[in-house]
C-alpha positions as CSV (number, residue, x, y, z in Angstrom):
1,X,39.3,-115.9,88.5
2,X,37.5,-116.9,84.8
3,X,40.0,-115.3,82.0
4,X,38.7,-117.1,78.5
5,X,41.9,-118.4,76.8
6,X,42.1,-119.4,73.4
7,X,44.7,-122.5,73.2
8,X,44.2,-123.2,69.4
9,X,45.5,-121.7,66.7
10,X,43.0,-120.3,64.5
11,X,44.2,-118.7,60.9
12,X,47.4,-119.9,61.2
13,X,48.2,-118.4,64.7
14,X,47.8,-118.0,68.1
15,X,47.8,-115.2,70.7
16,X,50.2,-116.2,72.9
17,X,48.4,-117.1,76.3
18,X,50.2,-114.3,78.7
19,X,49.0,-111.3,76.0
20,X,45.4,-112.6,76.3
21,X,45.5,-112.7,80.2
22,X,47.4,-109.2,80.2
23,X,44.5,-107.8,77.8
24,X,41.7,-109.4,79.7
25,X,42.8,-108.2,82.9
26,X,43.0,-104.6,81.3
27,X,40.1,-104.8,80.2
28,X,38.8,-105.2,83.6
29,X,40.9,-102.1,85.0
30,X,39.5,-99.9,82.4
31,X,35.8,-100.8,82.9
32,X,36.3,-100.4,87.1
33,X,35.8,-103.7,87.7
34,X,39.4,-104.2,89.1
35,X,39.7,-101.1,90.9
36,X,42.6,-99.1,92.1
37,X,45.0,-100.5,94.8
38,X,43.1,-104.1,94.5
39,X,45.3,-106.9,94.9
40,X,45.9,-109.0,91.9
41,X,46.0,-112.8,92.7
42,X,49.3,-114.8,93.5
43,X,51.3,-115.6,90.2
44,X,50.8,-119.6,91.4
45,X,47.2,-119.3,92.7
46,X,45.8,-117.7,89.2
47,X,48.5,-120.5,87.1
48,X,46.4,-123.2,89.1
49,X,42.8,-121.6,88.4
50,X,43.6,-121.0,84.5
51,X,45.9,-124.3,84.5
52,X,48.8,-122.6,82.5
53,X,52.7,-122.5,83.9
54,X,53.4,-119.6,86.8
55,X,55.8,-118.3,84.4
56,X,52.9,-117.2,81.5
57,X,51.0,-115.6,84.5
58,X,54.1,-113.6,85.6
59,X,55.0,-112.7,81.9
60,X,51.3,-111.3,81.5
61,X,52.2,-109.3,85.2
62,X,55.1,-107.7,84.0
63,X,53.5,-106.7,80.8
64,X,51.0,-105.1,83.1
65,X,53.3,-103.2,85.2
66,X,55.8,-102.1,82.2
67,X,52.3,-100.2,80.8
68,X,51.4,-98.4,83.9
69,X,48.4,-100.7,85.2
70,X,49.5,-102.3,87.6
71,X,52.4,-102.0,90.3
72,X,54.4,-104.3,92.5
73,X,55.9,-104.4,95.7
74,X,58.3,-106.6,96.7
75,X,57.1,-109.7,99.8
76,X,53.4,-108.2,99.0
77,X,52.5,-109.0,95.4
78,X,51.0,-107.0,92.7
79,X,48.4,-104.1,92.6
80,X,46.0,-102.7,90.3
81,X,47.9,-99.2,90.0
82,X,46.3,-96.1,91.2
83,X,46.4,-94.2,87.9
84,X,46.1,-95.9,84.5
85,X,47.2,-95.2,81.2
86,X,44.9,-92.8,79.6
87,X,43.2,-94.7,76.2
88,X,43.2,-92.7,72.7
89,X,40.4,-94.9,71.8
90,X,38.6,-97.8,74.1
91,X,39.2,-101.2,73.2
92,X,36.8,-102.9,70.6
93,X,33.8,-105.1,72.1
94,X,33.8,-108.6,70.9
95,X,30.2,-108.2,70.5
96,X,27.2,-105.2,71.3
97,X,25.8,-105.2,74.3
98,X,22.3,-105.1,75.0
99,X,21.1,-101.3,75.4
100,X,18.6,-102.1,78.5
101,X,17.0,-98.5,78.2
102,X,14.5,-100.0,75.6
103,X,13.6,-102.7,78.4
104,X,12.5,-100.9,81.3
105,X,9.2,-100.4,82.8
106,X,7.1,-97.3,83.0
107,X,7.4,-97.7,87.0
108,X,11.4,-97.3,86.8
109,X,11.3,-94.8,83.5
110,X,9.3,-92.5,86.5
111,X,12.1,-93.2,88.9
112,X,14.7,-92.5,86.5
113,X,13.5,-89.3,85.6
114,X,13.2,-88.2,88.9
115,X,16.6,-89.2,89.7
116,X,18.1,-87.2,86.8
117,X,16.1,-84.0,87.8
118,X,17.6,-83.8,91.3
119,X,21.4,-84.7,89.8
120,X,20.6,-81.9,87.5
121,X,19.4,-79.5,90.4
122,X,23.0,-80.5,92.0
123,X,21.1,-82.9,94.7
124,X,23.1,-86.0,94.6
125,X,27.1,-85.2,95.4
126,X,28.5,-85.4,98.6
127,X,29.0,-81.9,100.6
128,X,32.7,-80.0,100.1
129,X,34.7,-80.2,103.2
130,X,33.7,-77.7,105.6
131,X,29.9,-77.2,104.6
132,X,27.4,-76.8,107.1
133,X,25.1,-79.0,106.0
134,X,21.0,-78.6,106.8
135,X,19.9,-81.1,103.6
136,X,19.7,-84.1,105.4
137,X,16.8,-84.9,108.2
138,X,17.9,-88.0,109.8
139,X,19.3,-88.5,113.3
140,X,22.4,-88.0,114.4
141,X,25.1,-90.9,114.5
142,X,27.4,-89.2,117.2
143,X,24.2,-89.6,119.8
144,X,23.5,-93.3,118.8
145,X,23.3,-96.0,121.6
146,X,26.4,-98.5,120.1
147,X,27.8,-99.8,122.4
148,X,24.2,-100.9,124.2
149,X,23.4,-102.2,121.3
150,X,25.9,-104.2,120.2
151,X,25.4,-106.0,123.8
152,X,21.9,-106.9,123.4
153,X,22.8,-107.9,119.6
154,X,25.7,-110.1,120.9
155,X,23.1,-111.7,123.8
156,X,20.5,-112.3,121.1
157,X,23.3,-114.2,118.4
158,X,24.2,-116.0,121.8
159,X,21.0,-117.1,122.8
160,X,18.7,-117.3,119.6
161,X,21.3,-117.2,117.3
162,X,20.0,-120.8,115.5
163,X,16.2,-119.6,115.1
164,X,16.8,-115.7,114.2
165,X,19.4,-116.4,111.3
166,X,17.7,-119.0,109.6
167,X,14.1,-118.2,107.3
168,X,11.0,-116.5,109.2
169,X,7.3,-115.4,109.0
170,X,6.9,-112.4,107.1
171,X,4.8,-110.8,109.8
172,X,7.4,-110.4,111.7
173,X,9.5,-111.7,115.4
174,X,5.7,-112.0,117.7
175,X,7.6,-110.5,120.9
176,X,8.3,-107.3,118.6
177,X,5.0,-107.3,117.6
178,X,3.3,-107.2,121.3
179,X,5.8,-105.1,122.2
180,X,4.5,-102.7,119.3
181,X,0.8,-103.4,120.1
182,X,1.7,-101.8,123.8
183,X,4.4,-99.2,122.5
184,X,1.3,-97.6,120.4
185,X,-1.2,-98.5,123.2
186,X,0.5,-94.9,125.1
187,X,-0.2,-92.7,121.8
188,X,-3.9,-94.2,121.4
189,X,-3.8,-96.5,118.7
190,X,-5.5,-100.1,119.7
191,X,-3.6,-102.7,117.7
192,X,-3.2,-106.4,118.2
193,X,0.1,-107.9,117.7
194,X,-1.2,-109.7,114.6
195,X,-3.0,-106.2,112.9
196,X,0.9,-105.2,113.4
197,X,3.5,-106.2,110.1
198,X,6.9,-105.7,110.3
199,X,8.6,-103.9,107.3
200,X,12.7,-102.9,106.1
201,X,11.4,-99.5,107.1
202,X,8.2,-96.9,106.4
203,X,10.1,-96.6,102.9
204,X,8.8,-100.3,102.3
205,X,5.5,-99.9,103.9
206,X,4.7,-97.3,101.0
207,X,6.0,-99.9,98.5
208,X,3.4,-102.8,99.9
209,X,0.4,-100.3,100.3
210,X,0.7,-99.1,97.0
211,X,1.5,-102.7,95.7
212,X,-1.8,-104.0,97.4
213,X,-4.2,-101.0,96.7
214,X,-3.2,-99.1,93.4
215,X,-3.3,-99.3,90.0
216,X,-1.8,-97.6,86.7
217,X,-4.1,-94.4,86.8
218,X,-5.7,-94.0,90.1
219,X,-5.8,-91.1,91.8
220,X,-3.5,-90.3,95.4
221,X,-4.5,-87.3,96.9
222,X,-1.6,-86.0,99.0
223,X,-0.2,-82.9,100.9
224,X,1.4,-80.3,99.4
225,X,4.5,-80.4,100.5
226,X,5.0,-83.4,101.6
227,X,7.7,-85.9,101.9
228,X,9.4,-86.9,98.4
229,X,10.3,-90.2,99.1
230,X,6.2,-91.4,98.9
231,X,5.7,-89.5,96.3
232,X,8.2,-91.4,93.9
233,X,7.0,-94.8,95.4
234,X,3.5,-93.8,94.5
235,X,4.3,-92.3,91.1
236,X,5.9,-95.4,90.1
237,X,3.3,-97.5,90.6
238,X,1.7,-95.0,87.7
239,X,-0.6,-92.9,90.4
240,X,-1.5,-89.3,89.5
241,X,-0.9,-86.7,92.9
242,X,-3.5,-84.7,93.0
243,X,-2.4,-82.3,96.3
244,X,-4.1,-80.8,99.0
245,X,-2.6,-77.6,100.6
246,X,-1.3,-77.5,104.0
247,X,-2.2,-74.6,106.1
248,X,-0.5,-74.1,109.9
249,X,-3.4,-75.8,111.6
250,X,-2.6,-78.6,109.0
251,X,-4.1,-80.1,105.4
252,X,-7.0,-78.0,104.4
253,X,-10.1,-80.0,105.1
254,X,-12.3,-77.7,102.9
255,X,-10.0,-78.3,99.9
256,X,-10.0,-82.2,100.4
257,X,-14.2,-81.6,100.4
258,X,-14.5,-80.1,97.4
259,X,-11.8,-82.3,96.1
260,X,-14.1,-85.4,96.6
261,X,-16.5,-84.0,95.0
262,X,-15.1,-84.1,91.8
263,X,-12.9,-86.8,91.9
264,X,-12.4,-90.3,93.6
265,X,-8.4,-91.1,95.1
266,X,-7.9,-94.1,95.9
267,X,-6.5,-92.7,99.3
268,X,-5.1,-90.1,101.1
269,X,-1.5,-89.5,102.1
270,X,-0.7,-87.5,105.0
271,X,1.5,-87.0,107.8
272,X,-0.3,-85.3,110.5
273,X,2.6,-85.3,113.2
274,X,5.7,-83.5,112.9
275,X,5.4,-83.2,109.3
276,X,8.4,-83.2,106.8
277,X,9.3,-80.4,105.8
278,X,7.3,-77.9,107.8
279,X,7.6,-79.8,111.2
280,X,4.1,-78.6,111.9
281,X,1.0,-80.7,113.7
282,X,-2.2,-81.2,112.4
283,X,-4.6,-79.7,115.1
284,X,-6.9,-81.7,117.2
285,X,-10.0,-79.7,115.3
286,X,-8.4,-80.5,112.4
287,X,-8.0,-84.7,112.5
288,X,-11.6,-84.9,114.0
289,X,-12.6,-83.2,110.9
290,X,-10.5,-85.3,108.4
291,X,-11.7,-88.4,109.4
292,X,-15.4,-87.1,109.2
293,X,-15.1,-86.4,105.7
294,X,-13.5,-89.6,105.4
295,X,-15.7,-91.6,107.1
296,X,-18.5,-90.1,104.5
297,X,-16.6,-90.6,101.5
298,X,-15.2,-93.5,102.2
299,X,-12.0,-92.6,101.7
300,X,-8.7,-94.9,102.9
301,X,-6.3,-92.5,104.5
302,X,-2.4,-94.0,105.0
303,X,-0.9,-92.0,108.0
304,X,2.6,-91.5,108.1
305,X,2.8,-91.4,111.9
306,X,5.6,-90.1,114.2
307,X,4.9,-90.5,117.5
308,X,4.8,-88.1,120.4
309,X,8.6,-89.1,121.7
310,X,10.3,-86.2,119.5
311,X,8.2,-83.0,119.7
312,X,9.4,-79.9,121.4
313,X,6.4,-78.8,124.5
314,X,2.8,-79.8,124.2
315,X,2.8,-83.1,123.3
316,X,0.4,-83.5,120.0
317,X,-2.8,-85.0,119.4
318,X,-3.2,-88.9,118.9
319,X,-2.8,-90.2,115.4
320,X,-5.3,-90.6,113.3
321,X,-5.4,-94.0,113.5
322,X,-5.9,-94.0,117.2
323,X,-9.2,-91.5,116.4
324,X,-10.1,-94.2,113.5
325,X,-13.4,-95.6,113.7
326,X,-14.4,-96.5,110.5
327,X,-11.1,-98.9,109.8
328,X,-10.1,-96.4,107.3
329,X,-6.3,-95.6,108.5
330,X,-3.2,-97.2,108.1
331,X,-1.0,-96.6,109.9
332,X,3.2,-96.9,108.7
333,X,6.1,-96.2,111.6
334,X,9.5,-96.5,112.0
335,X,12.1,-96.6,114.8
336,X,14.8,-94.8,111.8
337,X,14.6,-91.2,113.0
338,X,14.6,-92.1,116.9
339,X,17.3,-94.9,116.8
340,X,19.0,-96.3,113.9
341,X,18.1,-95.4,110.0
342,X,20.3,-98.1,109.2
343,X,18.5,-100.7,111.0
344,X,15.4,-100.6,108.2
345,X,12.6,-101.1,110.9
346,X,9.1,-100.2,110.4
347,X,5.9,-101.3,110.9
348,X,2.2,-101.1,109.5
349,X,-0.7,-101.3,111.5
350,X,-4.2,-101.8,109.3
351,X,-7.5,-103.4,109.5
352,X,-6.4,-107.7,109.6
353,X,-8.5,-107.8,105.9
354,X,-5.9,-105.5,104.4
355,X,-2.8,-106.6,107.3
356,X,-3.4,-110.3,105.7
357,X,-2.8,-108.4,101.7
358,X,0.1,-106.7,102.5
359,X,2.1,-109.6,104.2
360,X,1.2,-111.7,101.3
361,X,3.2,-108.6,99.4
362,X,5.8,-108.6,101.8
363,X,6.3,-112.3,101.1
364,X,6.8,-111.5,97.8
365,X,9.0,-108.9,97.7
366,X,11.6,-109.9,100.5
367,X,10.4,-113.2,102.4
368,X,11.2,-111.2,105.9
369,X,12.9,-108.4,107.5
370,X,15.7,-109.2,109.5
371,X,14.6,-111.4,112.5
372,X,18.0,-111.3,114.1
373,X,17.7,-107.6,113.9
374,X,14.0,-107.2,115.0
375,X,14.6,-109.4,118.4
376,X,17.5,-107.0,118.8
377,X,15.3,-104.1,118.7
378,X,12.7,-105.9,121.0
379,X,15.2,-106.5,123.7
380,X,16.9,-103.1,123.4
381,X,13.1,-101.6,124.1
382,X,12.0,-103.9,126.9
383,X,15.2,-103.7,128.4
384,X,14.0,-99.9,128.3
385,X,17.0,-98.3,126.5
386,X,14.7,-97.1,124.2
387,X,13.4,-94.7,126.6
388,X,16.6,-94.0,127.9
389,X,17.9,-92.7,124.5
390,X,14.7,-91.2,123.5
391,X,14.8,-88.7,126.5
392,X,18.9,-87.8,126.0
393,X,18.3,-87.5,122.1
394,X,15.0,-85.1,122.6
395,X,17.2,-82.5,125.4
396,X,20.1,-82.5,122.6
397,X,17.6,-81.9,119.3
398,X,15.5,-79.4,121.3
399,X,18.5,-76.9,121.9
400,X,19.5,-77.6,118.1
401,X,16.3,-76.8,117.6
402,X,16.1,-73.3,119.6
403,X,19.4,-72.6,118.3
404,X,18.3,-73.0,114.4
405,X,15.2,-70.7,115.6
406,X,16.6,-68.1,117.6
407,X,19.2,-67.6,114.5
408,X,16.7,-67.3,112.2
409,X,15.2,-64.4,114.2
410,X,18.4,-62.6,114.4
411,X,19.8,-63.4,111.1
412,X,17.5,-63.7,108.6
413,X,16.8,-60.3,106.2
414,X,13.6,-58.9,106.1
415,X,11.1,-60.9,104.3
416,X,11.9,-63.8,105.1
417,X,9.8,-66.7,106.8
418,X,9.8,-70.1,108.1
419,X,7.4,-72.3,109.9
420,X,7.8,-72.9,113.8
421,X,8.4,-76.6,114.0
422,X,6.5,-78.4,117.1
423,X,8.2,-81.7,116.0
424,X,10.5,-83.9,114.3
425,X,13.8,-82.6,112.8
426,X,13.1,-79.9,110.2
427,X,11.2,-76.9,108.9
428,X,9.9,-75.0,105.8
429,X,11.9,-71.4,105.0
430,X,9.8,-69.5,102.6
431,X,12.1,-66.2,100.6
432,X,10.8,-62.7,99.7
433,X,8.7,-62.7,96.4
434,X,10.7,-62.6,93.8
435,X,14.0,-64.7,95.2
436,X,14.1,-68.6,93.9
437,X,15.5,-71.1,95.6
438,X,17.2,-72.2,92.5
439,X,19.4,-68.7,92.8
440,X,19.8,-69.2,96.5
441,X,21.6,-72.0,96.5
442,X,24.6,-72.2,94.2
443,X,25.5,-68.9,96.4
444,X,24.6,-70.2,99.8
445,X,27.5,-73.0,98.6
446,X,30.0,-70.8,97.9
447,X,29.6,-69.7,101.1
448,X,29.7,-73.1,103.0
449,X,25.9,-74.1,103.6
450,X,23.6,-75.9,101.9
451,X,19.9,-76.9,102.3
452,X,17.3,-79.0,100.7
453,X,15.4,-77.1,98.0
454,X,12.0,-76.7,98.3
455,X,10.3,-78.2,95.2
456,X,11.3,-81.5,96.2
457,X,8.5,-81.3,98.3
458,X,5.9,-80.3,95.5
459,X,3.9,-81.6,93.2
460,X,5.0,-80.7,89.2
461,X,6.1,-77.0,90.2
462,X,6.0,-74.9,92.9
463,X,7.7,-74.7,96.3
464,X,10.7,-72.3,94.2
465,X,10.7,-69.9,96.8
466,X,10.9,-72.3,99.6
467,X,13.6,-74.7,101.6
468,X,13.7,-76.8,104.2
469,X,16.1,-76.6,106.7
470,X,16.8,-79.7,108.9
471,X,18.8,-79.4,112.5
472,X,18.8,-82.7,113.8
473,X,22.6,-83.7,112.4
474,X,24.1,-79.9,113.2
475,X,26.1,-79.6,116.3
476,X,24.8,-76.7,118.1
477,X,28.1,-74.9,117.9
478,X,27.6,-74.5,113.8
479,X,24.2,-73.4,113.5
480,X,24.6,-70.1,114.1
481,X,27.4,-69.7,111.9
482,X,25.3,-71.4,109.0
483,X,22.2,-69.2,109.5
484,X,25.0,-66.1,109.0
485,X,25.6,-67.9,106.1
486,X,22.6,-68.5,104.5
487,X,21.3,-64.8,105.9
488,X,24.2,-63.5,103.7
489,X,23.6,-65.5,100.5
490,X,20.0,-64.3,100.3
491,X,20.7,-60.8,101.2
492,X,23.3,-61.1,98.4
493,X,20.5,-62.5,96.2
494,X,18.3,-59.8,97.2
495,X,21.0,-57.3,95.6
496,X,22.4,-59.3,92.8
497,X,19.4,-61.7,91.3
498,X,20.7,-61.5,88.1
499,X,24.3,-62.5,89.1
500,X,25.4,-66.1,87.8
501,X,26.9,-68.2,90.0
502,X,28.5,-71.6,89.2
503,X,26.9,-74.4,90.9
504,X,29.3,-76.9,93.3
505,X,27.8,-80.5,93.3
506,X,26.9,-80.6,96.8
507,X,24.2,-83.3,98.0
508,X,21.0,-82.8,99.5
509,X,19.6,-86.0,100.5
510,X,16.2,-86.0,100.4
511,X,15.0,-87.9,103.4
């Protein structure tokens, strides 16, 4: 450890060298960067590093632990203490610190000021103990294939340990990418394993196709709703959303027409399969149509594709990009809501003229994504314990599913709709005219449940009578129990709009 020490006497005196290591390490307590319970070093082994006597080091200890900040235990050594002395007044600066609001960019003002409205809509906190929670669409943990896993990881540190941990291409480990190029081959999209990048997730292909194609001021046209999480990254890159309504057969083609007419987006965001939040599927009818008017306007469309391994019955059209032939799709998936979010793997499949851009932009922004982790991945999926999981995670979300539905039906109070999700792990609840979301949900908290608000999925306003539900991380035994809940917060609404209630910070993740 670094603690300056003044040896010299300046003015005539000096602060004796065990007060100026007590302050500076309380100094550190205060500001959390020694936090509570941490182990202090050894008397001798911080002596050696500031070369002072052992004895000055355990003087500034004691001093430490007479004051309340630290504590001691006998054969174990000393402890930042769990509770510190409250201060009257913090301790002066030795000089002012640089205020870094005045420094940041446009693109992280944007972010910032999204992230303050959802802390301020209560988005952020973790749930209370107890809460049902339906905020969060991402897999569940307890169903994830560990222990298979952590074989083929092991095999693949044994075997290509030397290769896989040292730099890499940016385009990705090539077995993973003909793997993909077949894996894609069964939904209908023709890709060669060098049209195919690899990316930390779909997350980061929305960072490197807006990094390659937009500028401050362009125009994204976009959903509405759609998922949050591209519209921030597309925002920040100082894009304008200009949406296009969904309808139950998908994004309104007509709109998007007369759209074009007028103005000129740079592209088109969409997610035509199990869309998040309404879990519906754009029609057949519908995608033949898009891509018409695409074709004519020549407009670049960047699908947000979810294949058909997680839909509940008919299994849906092929994506866009398999339907593409104009080269106007690209095309960003992910294995995060089939196997492991954590993991960070995606992919992005686009014309080579664009595939060569956005791998220069990869290289720029991280180098690589994990290669250890991608031939993990590759070995897990030819091994074909991929399709092994896939098939036990879709029986287990399917009844969550028909759970969360047939509650609904029984539960809800007149008035109140929801969209029948085909696939994925969430859908859109819409509440009687004249109930907001914003009421709904301090008192759905109180009661133990909580849910994603709506206008996180909208553009600038509206969606305040909607929220989405998600059933992929709720064990079947709780969701009837939740819908209760919720059915009894928004008939409680229903009779007591006016009603204040206080708001618990409980999060809603927006994923």
């Amino acid at each position: 450890m670094r603690i300056p020490l003044e040896r010299r006497a300046v003015g005539g005196g000096r602060v004796p060298l065990s007060r100026q290591i007590q302050s500076h390490l309380e100094r550190l307590i205060r500001e959390g960067k020694l936090a509570p319970g941490v182990k202090l070093l050894a008397t001798r082994e911080l002596a050696h590093d500031l070369g002072v006597n052992r004895t000055t080091v355990a003087t500034a200890y004691e001093e430490l632990i007479a004051a309340g900040w630290a504590r001691a235990h006998v054969g174990q050594g000393t402890f930042v203490a769990e509770r510190v002395p409250a201060l009257a007044e913090p301790a002066p600066i030795s000089a002012q610190k640089l205020d870094w609001s005045g420094f940041l960019s446009k693109r992280a003002q944007v972010v910032a000021a999204d992230m303050h409205r959802r802390r301020a809509y209560g988005q952020l906190a973790r749930p209370a103990p107890g809460t049902i929670s339906f905020a969060g669409g991402m897999p569940d943990s307890t169903l994830f294939p560990t222990d298979a896993f952590r074989r083929v990881l092991n095999r693949v540190i044994t075997q290509e340990g030397r290769e896989l941990l040292q730099y890499y291409a940016p385009g990705g480990y090539p077995p993973l990418r003909r793997y993909l190029a077949g894996y894609l081959l069964r939904f209908g999209v023709e890709a060669r394993p060098e049209d195919i990048l690899i990316v930390n997730g779909s997350q980061q292909g929305f960072d490197l196709v807006a990094r390659t194609l937009l500028d401050p001021g362009d125009l994204v046209a976009i959903e509405q709703p759609s998922y949050p999480r591209a519209m921030q990254v597309f925002r920040s890159f100082g894009a304008a959303l200009v949406p296009v309504p969904l309808t139950e057969a998908g994004l309104s083609v007509p709109h998007l027409e007369r759209l074009l007419e007028r103005q000129t987006p740079k592209f088109l965001y969409c997610q035509p399969s199990a869309h998040n939040p309404t879990g519906l599927t754009m029609s057949l009818a519908v995608r033949q149509r898009l891509l018409e008017v695409a074709a004519r306007h020549r407009l670049p469309i960047v699908e947000d594709g979810f294949d058909g391994t997680l839909f509940y019955g008919a299994r849906p059209p092929g994506p866009l990009k398999a339907m593409d032939m104009a080269g106007l799709v690209v095309y960003i998936g992910t294995f995060s809501k089939i196997l492991f979010p954590g993991l960070r793997l995606g992919w992005i499949v686009a014309p080579p003229a664009l595939i060569e851009r956005l791998e220069m932009a990869k290289q720029l922004a991280d180098i690589h994504t994990s290669p250890l982790l991608q031939a993990a991945v590759y070995h897990f999926c030819e091994r074909r314990l991929l399709e092994r999981h896939q098939a036990r995670a879709l029986r287990e979300y399917a009844r969550r599913r028909e759970t969360l539905l047939d509650g609904l039906r029984r539960l809800m109070p007149p008035g109140v709709t929801w969209t029948e999700t085909a696939g994925g792990f969430s859908l859109l609840l819409t509440l009687p005219e004249g109930l907001e979301t914003a009421a709904l949900l301090p008192r759905a908290q109180a009661r133990g449940v909580t849910f994603t608000p709506g206008d996180a999925f909208f553009i600038d306003g509206g969606g305040e009578r909607s929220l989405r539900l998600s059933f992929s991380a709720v064990p079947v035994s709780q969701i009837d129990d939740g819908m209760k809940r919720l059915g009894d917060a928004i008939r409680d609404l229903g009779r007591h709009p006016d009603h204040a209630v206080r708001e618990p910070e409980l999060s809603v993740p927006l994923v």
